[in-house]
C-alpha positions as CSV (number, residue, x, y, z in Angstrom):
1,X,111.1,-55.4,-64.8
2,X,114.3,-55.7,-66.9
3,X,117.5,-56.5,-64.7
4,X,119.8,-56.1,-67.7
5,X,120.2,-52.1,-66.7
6,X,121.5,-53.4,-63.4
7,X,125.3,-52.3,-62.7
8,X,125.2,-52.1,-58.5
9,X,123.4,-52.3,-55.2
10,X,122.6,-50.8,-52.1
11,X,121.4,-53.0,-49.3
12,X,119.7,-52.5,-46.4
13,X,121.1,-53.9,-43.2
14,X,118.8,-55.1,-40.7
15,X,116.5,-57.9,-41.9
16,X,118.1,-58.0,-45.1
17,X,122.0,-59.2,-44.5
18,X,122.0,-59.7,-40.2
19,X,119.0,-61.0,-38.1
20,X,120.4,-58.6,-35.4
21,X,116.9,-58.7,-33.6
22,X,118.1,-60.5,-30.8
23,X,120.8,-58.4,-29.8
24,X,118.6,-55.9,-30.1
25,X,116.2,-56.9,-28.0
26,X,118.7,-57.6,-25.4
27,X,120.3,-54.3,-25.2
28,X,116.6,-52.9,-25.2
29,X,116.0,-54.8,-21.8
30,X,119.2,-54.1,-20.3
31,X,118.3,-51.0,-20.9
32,X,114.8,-50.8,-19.4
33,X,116.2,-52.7,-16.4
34,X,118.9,-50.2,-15.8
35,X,115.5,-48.2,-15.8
36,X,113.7,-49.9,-13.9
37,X,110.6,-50.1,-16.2
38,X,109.0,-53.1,-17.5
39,X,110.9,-55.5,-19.7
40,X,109.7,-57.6,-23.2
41,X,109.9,-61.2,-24.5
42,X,112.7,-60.6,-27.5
43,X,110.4,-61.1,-30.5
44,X,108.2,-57.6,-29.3
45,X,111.0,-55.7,-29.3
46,X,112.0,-57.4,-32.5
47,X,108.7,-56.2,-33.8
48,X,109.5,-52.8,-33.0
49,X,112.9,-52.9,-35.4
50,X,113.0,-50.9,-38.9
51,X,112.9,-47.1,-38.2
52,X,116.3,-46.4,-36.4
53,X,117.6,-47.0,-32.8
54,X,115.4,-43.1,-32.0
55,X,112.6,-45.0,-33.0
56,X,113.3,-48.1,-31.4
57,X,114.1,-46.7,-27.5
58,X,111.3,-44.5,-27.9
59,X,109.2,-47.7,-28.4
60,X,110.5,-49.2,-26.2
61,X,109.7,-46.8,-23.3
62,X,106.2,-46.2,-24.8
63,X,105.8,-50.3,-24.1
64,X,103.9,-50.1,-28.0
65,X,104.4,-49.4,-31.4
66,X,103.1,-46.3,-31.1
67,X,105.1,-43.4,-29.4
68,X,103.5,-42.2,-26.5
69,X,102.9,-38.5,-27.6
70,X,104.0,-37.0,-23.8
71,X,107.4,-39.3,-23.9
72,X,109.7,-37.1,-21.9
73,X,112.5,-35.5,-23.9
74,X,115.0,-36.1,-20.9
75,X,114.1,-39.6,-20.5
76,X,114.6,-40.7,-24.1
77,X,118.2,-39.1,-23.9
78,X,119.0,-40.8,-20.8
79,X,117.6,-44.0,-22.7
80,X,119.5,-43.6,-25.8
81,X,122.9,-43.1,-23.8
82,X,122.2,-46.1,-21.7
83,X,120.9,-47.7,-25.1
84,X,124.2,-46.8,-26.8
85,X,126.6,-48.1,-24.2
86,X,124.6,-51.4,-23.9
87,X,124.1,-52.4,-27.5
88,X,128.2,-51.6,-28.0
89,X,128.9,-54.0,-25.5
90,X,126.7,-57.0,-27.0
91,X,126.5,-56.3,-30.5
92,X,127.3,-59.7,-32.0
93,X,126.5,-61.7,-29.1
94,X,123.6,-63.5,-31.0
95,X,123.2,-61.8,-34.7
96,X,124.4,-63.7,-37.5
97,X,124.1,-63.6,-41.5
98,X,120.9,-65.0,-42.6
99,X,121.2,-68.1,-45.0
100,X,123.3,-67.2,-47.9
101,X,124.1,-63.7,-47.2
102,X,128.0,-64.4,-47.2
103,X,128.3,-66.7,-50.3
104,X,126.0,-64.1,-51.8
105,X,128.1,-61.1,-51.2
106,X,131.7,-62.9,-52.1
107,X,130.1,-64.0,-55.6
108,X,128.8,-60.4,-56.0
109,X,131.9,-59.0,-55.4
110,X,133.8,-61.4,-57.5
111,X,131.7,-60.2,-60.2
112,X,132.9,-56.5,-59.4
113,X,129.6,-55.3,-58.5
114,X,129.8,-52.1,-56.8
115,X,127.9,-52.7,-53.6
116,X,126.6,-49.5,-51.0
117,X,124.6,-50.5,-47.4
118,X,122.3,-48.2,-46.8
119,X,120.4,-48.4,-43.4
120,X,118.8,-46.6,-40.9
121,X,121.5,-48.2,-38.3
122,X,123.6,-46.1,-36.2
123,X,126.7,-45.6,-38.7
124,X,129.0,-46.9,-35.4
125,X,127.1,-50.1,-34.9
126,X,126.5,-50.8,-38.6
127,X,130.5,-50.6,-39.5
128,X,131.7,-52.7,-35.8
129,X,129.1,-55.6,-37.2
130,X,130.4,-55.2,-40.7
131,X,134.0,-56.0,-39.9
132,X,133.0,-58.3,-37.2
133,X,131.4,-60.4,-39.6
134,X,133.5,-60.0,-42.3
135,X,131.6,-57.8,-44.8
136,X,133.3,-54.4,-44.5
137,X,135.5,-55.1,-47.5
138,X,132.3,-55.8,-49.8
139,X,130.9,-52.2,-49.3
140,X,132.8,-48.9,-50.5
141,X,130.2,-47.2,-49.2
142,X,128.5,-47.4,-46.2
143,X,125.3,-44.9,-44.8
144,X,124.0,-45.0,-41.3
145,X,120.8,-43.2,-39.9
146,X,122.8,-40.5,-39.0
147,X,125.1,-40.2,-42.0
148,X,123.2,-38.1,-44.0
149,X,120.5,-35.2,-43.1
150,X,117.8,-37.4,-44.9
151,X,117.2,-41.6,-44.2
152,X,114.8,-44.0,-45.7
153,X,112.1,-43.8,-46.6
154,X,113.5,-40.5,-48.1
155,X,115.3,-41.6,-51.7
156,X,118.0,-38.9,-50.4
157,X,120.4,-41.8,-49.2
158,X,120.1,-43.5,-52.3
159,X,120.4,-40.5,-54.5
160,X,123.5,-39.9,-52.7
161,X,125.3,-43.1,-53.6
162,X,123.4,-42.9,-57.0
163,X,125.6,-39.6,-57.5
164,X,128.7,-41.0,-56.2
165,X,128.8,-43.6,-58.9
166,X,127.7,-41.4,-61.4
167,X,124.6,-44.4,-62.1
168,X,121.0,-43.5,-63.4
169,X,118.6,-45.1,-60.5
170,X,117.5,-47.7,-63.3
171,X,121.2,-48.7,-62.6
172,X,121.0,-49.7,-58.8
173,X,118.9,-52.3,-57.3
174,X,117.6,-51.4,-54.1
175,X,117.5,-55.1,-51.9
176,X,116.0,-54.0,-48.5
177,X,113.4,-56.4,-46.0
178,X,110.8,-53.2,-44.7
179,X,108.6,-51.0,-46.4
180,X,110.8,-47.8,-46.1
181,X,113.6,-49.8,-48.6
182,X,111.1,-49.9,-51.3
183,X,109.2,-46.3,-50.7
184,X,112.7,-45.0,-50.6
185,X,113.5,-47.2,-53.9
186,X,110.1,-46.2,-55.6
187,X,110.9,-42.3,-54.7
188,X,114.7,-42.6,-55.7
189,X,113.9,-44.2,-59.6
190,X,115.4,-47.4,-58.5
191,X,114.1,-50.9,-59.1
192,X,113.9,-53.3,-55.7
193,X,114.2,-56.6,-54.8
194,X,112.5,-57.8,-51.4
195,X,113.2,-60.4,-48.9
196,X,110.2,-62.0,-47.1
197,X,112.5,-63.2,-43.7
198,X,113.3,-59.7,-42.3
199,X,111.3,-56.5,-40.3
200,X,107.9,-55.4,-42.0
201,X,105.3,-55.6,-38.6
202,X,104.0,-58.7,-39.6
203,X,103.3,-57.0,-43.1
204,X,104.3,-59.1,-46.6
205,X,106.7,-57.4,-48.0
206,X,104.7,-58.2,-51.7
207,X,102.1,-55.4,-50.6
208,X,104.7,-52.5,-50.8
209,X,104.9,-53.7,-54.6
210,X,108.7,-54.5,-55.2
211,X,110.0,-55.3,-58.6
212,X,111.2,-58.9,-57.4
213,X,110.5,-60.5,-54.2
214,X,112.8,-63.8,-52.5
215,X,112.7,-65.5,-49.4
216,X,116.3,-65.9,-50.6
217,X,119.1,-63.6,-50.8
218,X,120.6,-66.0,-53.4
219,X,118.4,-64.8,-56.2
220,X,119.8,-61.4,-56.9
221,X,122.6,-63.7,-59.0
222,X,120.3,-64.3,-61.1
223,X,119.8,-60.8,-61.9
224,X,123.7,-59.9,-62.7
225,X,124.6,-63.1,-64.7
């Protein structure tokens, strides 16, 4: 794959610029306590990560990876508010950047390389963690699971901030952790670059055949020098 087409990119969130597992976890068993229902050492829940917080509750009440087919509707909605209200009020109590996300992101935008997220992450929670860490100014545009009608794996999110810079998707790298960044890369046009570190069930992230794969962030330099 040629990078020299490259003009922006859209990251992923989750797994890709924040470990935010942990506070994930955590709100997920505040929650199930307020429940009273069974709680979970932090890395299962963090194995249940990558498909949105609807996903992720409904997981989490199902005690598995797979939803329970007969989850109560009324339930989940009384999870999700709890959910909400719990993950607001400890949203940066443990995530950080991974290694080289921040000097990544400055030297990218010092370059004046248009740069989108694009995650499956409540848009609320997504922008909060963004300007608590610092990164909001690096992103013009920012997509949440709920910002569109369409989320990853569908290339809809990415088509959208395709049109909005008026880019071909042989112009955007896609730079995601899970296997919906590159199916939604693959059905969108746009090339991908993988990270090894972030949420993919214990899958590597090679088999969903990216165009470049890192256990470093750093690397995508390489790509706009």
């Amino acid at each position: 794959m040629n990078s020299a087409a490259l003009k922006a990119i859209a990251f992923d969130f989750d797994g890709t610029l924040i470990d935010s597992g942990p506070d994930l976890a955590l709100a997920i068993n505040l929650m199930l306590k307020e429940l009273g229902r069974d709680t979970f050492v932090s890395t299962v829940v963090q194995g249940w990560v990558g498909n949105g917080v609807e996903v992720l509750v409904k997981r989490a009440l199902s005690g598995q990876e797979n939803i329970a087919p007969d989850l109560d509707d009324a339930l989940y909605q009384d999870a999700r508010a709890r959910f909400d209200r719990l993950y607001g009020e400890n949203l940066c109590v443990n995530t950080k950047p991974y290694p080289g996300v921040a000097q990544t992101l400055e030297r990218l935008h010092d370059k004046q390389i248009p740069m989108a997220v694009v995650t499956n992450k409540p848009y609320p929670f997504t922008k909060a963690l963004l300007v608590e860490l610092g990164f909001d100014s690096y992103f013009d545009i920012v997509l949440g699971g709920e910002s569109l009608p369409k989320r990853k794996p569908d290339p809809y999110p990415l088509q959208y901030v395709l049109e909005k810079r008026a880019l071909e998707p042989s112009q955007m790298l896609m730079v995601g952790d899970s296997r919906n960044d590159i199916l939604a890369a693959k059905a969108a046009g746009c090339p991908s670059f993988a990270l090894t570190y972030g949420y993919n069930y214990g899958v590597p992230i090679a088999e969903s055949d990216p165009d470049w794969v890192s256990d470093s962030i750093r690397d995508i330099e390489k790509l706009f020098d």
